[in-house]
Biotite code that builds the C-alpha atoms (Angstrom):
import biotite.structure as struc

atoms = struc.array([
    struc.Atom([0.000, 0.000, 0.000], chain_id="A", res_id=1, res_name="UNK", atom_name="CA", element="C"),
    struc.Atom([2.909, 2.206, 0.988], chain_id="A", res_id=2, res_name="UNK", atom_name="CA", element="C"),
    struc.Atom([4.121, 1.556, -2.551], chain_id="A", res_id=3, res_name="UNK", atom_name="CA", element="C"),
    struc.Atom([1.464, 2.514, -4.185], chain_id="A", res_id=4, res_name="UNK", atom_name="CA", element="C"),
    struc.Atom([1.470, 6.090, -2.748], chain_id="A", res_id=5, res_name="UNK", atom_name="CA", element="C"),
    struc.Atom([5.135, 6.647, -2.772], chain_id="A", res_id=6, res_name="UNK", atom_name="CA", element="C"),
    struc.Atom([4.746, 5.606, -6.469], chain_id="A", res_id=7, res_name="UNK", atom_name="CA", element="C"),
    struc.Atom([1.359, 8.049, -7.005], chain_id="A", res_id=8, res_name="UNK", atom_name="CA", element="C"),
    struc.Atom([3.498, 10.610, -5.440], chain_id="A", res_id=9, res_name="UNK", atom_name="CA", element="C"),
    struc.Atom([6.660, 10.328, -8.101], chain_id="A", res_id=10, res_name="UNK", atom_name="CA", element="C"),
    struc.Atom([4.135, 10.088, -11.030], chain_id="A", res_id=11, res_name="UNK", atom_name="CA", element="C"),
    struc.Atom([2.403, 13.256, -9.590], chain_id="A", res_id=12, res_name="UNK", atom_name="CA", element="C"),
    struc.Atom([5.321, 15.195, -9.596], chain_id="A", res_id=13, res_name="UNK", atom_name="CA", element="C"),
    struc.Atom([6.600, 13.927, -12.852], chain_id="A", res_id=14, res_name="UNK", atom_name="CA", element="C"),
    struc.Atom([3.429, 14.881, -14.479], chain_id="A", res_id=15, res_name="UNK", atom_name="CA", element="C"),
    struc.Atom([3.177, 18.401, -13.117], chain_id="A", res_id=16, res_name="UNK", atom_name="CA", element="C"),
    struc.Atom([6.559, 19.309, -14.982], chain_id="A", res_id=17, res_name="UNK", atom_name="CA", element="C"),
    struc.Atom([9.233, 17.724, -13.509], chain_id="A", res_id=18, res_name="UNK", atom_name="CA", element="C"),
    struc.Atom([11.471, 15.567, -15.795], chain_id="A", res_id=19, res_name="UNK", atom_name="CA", element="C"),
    struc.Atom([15.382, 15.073, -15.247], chain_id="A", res_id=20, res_name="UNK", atom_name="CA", element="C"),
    struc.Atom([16.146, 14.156, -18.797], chain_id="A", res_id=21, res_name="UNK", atom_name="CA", element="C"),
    struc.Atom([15.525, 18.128, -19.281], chain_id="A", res_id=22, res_name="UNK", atom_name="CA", element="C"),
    struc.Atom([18.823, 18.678, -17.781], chain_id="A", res_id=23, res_name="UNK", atom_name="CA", element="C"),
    struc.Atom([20.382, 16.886, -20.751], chain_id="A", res_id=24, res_name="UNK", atom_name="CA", element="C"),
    struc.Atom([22.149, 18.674, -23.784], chain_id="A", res_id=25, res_name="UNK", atom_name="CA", element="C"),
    struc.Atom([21.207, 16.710, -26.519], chain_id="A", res_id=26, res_name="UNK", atom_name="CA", element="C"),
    struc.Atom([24.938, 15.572, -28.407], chain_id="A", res_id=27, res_name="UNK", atom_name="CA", element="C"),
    struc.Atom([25.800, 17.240, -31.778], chain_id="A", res_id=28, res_name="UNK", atom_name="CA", element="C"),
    struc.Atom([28.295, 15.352, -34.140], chain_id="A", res_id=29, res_name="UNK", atom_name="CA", element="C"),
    struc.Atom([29.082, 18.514, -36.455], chain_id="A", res_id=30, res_name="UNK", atom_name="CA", element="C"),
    struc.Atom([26.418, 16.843, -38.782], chain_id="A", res_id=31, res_name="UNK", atom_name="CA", element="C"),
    struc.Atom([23.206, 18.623, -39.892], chain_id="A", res_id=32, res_name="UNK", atom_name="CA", element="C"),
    struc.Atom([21.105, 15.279, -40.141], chain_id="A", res_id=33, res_name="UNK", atom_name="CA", element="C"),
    struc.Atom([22.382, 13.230, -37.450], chain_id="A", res_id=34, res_name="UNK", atom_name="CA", element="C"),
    struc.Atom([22.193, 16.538, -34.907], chain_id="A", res_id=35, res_name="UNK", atom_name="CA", element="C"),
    struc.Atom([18.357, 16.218, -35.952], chain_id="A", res_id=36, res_name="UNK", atom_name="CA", element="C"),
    struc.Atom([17.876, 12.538, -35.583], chain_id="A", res_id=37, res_name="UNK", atom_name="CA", element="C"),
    struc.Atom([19.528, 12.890, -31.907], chain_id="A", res_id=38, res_name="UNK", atom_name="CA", element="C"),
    struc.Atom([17.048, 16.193, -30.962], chain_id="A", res_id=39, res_name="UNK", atom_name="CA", element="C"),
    struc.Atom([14.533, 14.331, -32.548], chain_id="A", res_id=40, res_name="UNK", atom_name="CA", element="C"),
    struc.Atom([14.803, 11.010, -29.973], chain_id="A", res_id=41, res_name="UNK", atom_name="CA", element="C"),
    struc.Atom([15.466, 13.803, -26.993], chain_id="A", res_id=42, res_name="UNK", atom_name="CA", element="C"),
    struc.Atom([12.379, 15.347, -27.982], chain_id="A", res_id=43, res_name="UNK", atom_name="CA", element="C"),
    struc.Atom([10.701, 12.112, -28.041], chain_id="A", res_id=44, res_name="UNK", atom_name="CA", element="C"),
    struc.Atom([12.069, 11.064, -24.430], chain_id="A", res_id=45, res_name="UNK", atom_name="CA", element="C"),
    struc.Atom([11.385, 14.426, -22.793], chain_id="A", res_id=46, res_name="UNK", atom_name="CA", element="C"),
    struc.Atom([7.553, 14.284, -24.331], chain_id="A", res_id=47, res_name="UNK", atom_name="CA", element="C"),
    struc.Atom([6.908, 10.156, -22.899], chain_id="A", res_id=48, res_name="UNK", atom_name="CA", element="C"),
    struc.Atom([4.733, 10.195, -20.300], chain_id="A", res_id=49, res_name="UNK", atom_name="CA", element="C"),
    struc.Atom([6.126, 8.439, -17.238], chain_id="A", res_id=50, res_name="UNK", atom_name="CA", element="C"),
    struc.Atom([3.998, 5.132, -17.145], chain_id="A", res_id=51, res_name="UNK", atom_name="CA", element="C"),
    struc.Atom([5.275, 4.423, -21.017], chain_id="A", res_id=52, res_name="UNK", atom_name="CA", element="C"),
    struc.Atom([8.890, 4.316, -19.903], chain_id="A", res_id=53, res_name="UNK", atom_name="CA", element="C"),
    struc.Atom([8.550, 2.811, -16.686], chain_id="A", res_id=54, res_name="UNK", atom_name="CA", element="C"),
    struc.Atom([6.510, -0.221, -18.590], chain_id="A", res_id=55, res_name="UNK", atom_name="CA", element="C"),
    struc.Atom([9.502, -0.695, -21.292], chain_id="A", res_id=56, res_name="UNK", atom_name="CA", element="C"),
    struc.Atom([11.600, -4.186, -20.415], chain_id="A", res_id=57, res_name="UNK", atom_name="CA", element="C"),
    struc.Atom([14.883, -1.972, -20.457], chain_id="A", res_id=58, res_name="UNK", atom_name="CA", element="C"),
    struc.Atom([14.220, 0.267, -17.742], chain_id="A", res_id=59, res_name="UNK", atom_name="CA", element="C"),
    struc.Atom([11.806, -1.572, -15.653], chain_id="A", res_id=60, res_name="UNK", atom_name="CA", element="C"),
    struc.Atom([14.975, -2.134, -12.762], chain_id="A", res_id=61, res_name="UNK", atom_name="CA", element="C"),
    struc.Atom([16.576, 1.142, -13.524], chain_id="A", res_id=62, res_name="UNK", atom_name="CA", element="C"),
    struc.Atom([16.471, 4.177, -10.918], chain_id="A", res_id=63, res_name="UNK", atom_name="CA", element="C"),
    struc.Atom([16.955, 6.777, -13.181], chain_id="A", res_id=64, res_name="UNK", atom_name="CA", element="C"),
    struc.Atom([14.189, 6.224, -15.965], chain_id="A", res_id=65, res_name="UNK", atom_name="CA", element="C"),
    struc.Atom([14.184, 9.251, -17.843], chain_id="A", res_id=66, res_name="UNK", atom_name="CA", element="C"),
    struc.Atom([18.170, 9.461, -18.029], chain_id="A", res_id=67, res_name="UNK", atom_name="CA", element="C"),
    struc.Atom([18.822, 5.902, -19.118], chain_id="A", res_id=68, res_name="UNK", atom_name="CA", element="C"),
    struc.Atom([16.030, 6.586, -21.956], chain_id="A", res_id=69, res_name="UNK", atom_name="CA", element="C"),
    struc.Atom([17.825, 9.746, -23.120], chain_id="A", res_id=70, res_name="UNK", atom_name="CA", element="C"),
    struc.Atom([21.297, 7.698, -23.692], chain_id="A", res_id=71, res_name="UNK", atom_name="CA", element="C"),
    struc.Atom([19.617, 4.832, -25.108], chain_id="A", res_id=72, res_name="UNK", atom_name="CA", element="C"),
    struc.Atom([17.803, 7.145, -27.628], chain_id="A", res_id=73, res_name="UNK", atom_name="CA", element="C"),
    struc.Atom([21.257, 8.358, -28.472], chain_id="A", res_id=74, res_name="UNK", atom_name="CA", element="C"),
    struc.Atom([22.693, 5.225, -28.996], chain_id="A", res_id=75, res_name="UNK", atom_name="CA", element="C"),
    struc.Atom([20.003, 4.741, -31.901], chain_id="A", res_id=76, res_name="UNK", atom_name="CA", element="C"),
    struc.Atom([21.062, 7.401, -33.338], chain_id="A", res_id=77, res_name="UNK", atom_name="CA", element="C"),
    struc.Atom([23.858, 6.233, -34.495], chain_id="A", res_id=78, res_name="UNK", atom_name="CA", element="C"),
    struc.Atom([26.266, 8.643, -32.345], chain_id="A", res_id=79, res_name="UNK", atom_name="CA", element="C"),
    struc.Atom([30.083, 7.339, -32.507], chain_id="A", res_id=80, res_name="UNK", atom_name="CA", element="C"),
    struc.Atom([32.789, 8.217, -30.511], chain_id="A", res_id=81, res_name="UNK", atom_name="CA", element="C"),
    struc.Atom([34.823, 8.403, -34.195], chain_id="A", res_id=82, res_name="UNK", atom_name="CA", element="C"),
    struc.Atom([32.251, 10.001, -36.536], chain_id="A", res_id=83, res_name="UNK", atom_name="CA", element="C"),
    struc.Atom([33.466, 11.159, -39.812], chain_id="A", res_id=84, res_name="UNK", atom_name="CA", element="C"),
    struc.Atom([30.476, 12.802, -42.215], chain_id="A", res_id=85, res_name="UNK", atom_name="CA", element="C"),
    struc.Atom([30.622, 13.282, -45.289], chain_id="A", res_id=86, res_name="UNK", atom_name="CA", element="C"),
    struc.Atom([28.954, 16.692, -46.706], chain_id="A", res_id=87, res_name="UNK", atom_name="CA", element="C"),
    struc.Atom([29.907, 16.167, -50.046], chain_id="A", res_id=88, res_name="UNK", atom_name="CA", element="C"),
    struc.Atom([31.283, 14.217, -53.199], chain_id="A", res_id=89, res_name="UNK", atom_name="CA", element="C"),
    struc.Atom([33.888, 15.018, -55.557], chain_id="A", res_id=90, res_name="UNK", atom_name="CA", element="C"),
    struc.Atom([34.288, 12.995, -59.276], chain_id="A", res_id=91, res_name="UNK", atom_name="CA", element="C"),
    struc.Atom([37.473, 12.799, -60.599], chain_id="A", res_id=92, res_name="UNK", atom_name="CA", element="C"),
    struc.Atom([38.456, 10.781, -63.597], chain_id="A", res_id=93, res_name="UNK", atom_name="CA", element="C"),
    struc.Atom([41.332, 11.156, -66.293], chain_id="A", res_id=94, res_name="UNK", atom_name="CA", element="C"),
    struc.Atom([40.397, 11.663, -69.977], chain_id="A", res_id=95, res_name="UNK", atom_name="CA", element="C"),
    struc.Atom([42.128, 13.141, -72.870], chain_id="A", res_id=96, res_name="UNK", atom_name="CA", element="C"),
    struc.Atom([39.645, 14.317, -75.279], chain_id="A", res_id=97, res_name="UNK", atom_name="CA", element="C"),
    struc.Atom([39.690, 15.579, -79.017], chain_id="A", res_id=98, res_name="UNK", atom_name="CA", element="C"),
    struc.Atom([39.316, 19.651, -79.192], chain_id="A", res_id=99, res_name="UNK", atom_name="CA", element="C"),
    struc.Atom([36.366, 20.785, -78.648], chain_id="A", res_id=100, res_name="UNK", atom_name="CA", element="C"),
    struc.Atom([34.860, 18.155, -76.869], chain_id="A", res_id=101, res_name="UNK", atom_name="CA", element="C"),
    struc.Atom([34.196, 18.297, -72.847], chain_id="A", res_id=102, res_name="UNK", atom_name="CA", element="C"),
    struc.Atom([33.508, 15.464, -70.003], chain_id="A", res_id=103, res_name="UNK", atom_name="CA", element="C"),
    struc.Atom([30.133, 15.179, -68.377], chain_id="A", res_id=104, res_name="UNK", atom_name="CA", element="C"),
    struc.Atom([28.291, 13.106, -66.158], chain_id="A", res_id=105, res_name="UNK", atom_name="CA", element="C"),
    struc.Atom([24.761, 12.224, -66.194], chain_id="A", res_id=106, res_name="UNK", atom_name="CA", element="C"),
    struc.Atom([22.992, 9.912, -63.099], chain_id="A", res_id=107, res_name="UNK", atom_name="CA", element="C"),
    struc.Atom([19.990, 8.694, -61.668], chain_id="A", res_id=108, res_name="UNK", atom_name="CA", element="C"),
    struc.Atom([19.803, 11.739, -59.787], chain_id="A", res_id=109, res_name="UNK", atom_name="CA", element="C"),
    struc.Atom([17.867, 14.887, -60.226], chain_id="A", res_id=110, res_name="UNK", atom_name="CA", element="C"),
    struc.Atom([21.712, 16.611, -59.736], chain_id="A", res_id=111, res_name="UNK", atom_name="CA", element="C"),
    struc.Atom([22.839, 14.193, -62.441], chain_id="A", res_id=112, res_name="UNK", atom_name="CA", element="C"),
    struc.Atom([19.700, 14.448, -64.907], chain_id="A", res_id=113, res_name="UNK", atom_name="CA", element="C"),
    struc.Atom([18.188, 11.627, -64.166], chain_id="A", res_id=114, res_name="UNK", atom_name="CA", element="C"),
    struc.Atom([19.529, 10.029, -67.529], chain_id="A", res_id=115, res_name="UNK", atom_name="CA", element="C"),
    struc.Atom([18.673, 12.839, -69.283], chain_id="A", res_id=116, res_name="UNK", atom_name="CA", element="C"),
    struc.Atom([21.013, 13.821, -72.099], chain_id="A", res_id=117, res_name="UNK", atom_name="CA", element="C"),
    struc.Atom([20.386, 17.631, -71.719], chain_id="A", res_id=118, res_name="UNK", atom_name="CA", element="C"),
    struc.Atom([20.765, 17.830, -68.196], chain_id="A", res_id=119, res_name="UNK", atom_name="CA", element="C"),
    struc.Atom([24.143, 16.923, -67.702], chain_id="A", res_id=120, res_name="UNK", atom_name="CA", element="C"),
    struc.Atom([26.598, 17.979, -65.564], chain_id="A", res_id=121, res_name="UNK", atom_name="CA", element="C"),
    struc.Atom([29.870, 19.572, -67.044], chain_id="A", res_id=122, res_name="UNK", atom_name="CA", element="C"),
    struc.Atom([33.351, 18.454, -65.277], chain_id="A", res_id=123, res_name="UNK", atom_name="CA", element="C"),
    struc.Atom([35.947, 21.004, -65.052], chain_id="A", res_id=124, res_name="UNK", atom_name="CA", element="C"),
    struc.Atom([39.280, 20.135, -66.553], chain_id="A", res_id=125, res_name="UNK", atom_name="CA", element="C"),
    struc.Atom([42.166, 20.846, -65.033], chain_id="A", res_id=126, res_name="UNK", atom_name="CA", element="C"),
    struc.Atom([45.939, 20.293, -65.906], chain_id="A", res_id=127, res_name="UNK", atom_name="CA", element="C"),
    struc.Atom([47.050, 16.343, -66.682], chain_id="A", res_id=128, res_name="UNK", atom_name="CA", element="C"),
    struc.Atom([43.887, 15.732, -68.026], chain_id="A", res_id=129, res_name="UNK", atom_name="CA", element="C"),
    struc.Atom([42.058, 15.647, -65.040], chain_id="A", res_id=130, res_name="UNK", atom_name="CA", element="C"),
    struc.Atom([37.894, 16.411, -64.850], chain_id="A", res_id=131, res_name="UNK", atom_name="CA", element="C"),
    struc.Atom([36.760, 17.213, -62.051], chain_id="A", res_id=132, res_name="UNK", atom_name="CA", element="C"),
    struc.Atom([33.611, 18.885, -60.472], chain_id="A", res_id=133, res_name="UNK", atom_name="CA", element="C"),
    struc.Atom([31.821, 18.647, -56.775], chain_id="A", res_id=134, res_name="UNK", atom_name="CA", element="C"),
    struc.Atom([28.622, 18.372, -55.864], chain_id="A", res_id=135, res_name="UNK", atom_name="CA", element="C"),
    struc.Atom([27.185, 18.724, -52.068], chain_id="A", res_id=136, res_name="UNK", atom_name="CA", element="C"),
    struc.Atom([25.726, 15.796, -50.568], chain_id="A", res_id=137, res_name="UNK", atom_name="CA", element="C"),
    struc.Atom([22.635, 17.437, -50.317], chain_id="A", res_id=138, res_name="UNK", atom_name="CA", element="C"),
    struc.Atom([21.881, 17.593, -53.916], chain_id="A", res_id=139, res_name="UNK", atom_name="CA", element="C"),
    struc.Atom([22.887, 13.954, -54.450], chain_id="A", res_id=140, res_name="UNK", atom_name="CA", element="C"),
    struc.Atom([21.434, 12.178, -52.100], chain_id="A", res_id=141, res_name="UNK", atom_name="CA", element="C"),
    struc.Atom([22.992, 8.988, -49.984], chain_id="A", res_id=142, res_name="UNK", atom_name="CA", element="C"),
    struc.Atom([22.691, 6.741, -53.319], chain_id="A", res_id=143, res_name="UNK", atom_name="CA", element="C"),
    struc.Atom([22.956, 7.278, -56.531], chain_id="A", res_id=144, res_name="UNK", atom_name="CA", element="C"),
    struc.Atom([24.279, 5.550, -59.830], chain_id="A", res_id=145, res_name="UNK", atom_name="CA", element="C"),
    struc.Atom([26.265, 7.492, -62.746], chain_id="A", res_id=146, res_name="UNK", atom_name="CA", element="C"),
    struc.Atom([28.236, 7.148, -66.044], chain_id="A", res_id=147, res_name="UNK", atom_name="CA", element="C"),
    struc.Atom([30.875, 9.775, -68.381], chain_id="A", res_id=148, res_name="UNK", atom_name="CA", element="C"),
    struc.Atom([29.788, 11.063, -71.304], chain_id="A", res_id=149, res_name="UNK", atom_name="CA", element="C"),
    struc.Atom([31.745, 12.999, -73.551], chain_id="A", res_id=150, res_name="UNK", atom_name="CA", element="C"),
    struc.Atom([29.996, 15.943, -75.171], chain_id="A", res_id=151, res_name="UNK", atom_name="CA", element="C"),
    struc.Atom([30.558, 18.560, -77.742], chain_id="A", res_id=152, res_name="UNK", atom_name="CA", element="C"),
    struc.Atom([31.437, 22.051, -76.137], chain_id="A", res_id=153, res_name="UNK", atom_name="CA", element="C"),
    struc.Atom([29.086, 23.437, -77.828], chain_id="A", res_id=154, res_name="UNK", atom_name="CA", element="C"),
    struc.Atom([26.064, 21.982, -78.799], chain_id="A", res_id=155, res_name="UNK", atom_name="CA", element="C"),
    struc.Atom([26.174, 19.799, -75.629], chain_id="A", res_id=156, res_name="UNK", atom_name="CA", element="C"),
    struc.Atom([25.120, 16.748, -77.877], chain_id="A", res_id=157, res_name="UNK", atom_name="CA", element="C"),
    struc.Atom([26.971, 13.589, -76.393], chain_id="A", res_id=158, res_name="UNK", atom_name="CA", element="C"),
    struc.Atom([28.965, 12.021, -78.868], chain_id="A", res_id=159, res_name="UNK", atom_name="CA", element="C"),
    struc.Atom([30.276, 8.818, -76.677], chain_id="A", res_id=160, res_name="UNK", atom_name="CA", element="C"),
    struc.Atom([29.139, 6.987, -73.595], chain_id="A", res_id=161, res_name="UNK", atom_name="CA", element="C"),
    struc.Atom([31.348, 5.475, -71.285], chain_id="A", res_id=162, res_name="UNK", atom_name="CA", element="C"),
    struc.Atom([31.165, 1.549, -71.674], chain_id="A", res_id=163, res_name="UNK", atom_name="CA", element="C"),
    struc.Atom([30.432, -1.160, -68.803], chain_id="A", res_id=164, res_name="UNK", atom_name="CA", element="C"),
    struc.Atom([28.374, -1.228, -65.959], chain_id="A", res_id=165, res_name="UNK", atom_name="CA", element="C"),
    struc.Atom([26.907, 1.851, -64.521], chain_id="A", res_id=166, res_name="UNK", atom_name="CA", element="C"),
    struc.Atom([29.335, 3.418, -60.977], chain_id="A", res_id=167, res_name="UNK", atom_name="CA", element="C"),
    struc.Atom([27.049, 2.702, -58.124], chain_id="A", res_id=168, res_name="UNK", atom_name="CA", element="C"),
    struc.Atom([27.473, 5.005, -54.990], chain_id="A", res_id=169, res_name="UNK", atom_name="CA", element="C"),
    struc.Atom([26.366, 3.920, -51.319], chain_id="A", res_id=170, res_name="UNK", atom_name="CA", element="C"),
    struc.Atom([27.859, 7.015, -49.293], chain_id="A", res_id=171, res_name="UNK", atom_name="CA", element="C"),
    struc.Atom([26.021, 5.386, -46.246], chain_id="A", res_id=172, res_name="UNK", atom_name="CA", element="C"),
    struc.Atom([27.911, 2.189, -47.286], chain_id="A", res_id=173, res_name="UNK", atom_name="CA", element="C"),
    struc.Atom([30.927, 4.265, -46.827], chain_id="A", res_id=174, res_name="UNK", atom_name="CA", element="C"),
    struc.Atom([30.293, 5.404, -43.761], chain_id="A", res_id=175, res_name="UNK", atom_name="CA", element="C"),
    struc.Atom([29.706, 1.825, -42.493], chain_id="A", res_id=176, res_name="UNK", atom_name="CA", element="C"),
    struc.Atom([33.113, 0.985, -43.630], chain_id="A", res_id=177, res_name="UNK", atom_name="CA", element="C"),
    struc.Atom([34.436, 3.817, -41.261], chain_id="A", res_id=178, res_name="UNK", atom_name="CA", element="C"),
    struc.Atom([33.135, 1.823, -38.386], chain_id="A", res_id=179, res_name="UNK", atom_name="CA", element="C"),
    struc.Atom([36.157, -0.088, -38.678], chain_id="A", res_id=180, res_name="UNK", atom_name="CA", element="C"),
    struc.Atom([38.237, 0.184, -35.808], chain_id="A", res_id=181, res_name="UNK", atom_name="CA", element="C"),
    struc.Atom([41.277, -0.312, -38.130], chain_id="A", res_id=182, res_name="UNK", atom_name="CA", element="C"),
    struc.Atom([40.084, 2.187, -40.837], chain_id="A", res_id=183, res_name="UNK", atom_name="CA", element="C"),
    struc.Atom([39.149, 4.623, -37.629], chain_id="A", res_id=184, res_name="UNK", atom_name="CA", element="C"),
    struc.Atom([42.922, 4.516, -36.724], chain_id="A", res_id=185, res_name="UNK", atom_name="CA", element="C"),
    struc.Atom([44.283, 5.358, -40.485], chain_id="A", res_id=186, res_name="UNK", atom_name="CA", element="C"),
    struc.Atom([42.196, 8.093, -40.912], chain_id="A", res_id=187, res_name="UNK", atom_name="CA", element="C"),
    struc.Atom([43.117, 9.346, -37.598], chain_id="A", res_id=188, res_name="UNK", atom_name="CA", element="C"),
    struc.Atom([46.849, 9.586, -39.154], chain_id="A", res_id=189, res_name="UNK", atom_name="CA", element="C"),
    struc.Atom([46.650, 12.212, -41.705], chain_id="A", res_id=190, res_name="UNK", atom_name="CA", element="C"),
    struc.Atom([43.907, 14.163, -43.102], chain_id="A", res_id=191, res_name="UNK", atom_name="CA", element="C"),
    struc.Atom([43.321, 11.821, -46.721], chain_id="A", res_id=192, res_name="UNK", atom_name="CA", element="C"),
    struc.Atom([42.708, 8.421, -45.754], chain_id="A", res_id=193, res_name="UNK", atom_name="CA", element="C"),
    struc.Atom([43.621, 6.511, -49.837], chain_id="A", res_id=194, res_name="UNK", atom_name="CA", element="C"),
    struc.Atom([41.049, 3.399, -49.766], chain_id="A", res_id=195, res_name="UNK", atom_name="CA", element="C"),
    struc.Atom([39.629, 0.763, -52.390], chain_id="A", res_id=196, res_name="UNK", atom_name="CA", element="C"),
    struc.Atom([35.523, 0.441, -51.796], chain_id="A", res_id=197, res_name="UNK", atom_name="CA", element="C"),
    struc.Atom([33.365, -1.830, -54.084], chain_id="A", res_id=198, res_name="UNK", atom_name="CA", element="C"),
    struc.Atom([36.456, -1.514, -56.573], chain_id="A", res_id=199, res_name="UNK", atom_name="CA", element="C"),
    struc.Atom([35.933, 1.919, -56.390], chain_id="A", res_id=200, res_name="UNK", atom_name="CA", element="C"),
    struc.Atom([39.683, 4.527, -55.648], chain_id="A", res_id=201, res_name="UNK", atom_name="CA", element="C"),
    struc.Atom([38.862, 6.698, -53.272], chain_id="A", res_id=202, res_name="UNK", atom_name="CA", element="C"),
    struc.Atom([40.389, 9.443, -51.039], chain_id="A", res_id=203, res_name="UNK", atom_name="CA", element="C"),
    struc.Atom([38.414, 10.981, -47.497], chain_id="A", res_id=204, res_name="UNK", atom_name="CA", element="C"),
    struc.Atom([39.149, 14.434, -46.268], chain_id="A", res_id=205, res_name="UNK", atom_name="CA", element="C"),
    struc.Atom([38.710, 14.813, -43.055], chain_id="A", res_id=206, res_name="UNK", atom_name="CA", element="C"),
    struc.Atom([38.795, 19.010, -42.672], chain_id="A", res_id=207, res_name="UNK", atom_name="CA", element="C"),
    struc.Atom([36.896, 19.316, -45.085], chain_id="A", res_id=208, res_name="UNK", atom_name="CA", element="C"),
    struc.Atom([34.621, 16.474, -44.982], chain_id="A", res_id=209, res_name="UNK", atom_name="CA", element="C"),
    struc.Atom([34.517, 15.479, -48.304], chain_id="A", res_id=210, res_name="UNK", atom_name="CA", element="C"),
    struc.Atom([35.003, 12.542, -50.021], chain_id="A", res_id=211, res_name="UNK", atom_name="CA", element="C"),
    struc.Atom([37.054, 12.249, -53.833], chain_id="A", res_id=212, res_name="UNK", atom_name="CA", element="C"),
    struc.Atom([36.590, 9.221, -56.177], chain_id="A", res_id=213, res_name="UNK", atom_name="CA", element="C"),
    struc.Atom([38.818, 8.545, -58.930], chain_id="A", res_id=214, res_name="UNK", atom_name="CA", element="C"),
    struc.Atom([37.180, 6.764, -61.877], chain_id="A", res_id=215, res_name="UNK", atom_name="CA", element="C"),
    struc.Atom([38.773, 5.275, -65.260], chain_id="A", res_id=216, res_name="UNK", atom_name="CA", element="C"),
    struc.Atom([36.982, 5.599, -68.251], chain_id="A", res_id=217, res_name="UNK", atom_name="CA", element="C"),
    struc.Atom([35.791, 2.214, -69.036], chain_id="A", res_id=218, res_name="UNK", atom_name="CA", element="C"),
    struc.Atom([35.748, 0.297, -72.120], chain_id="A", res_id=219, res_name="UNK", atom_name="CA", element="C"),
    struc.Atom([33.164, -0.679, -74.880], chain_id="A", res_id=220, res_name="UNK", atom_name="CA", element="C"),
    struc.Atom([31.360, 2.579, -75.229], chain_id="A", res_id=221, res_name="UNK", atom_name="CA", element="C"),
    struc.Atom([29.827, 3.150, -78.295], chain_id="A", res_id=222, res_name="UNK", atom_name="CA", element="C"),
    struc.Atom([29.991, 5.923, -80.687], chain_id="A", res_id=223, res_name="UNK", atom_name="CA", element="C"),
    struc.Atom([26.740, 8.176, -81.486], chain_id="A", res_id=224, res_name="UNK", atom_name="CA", element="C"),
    struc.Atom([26.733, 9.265, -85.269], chain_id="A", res_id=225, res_name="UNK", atom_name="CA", element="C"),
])
């Protein structure tokens, strides 16, 4: 019976305003998107009423409800002790074309033109033969799939398509692979971490959060006349 009250009297004062996960400063990793998936679960935590949490298997023995919520929430969200984000990709890939002509990409993207062969994206060339352009996360998206084209500078009509299978591009695949204790080490070394992923060269930069993949033309494309 004594319980029963001492428990009334918790929930009482729980439901008039008091709740110690409050105290809490939700985490931030530096990253737009994960900083809103954590406020998201601490909004979540702060809002459940007492009776849900103290009925959930995890904290049924725990003291400090509310508090042990709040870091479990966190821990679903992915927060890492090592987290590297990535805000953005650049393409690089090395092509000598015939005056006149330019490098472009198109994708499965909106960014990329969803296939379309007007709404490519130009690379920028740059000394060795080198095309390059970035594009911010954002506009990408987390997967995406893409192939070279090369184009005439000034119609923008593509005149070849780059042969083989289309380059496929996980970036949360990526960042699974920097779960690695061993590839959390490298990159802790320098700031490029140099890596081979799904046969794919690539290069992280950790200041600026970006990561760089080299591509080779590949083979058996096909002339448009």
């Amino acid at each position: 019976m004594e319980e029963k009250k001492v428990m009334k009297k918790k929930q009482a004062k729980i439901h008039r305003g008091y709740n110690p996960v409050q105290v809490h400063t939700p985490q931030t990793v530096g990253d737009p998107k994960m900083d809103a998936l954590i406020a998201n679960f601490h909004a979540k935590i702060i809002a459940m009423p007492f009776t849900q949490i103290k009925e959930l298997a995890m904290f049924k023995n725990s003291k400090n409800m509310y508090e042990d919520a709040f870091l479990e929430a966190t821990k679903m969200s992915c927060v890492k002790k090592d987290y590297f984000p990535i805000t953005g990709v650049q393409f690089s890939i090395n092509y000598k074309t015939d005056f006149g002509n330019v490098v472009a990409m198109l994708g499965s993207c909106p960014k990329l033109g969803k296939w379309e062969t007007t709404k490519s994206m130009k690379l920028h060339w740059t000394e060795g033969h080198f095309w390059c352009i970035y594009i911010p996360l954002k506009e990408i998206g987390d997967e995406f799939e893409y192939k070279y084209v090369i184009q005439d500078a000034s119609t923008q009509s593509v005149k070849k398509w780059e042969g083989g299978f289309n380059h496929k591009v996980s970036i949360l695949s990526v960042q699974q692979y920097f779960d690695n204790p061993l590839v959390v080490e490298e990159i802790k070394k320098s700031d490029k971490y140099s890596f081979t992923f799904q046969s794919m060269k690539m290069v992280y930069e950790f200041s600026k959060t970006k990561l760089i993949i080299s591509d080779c033309w590949q083979i058996q494309s096909f002339i448009l006349i």
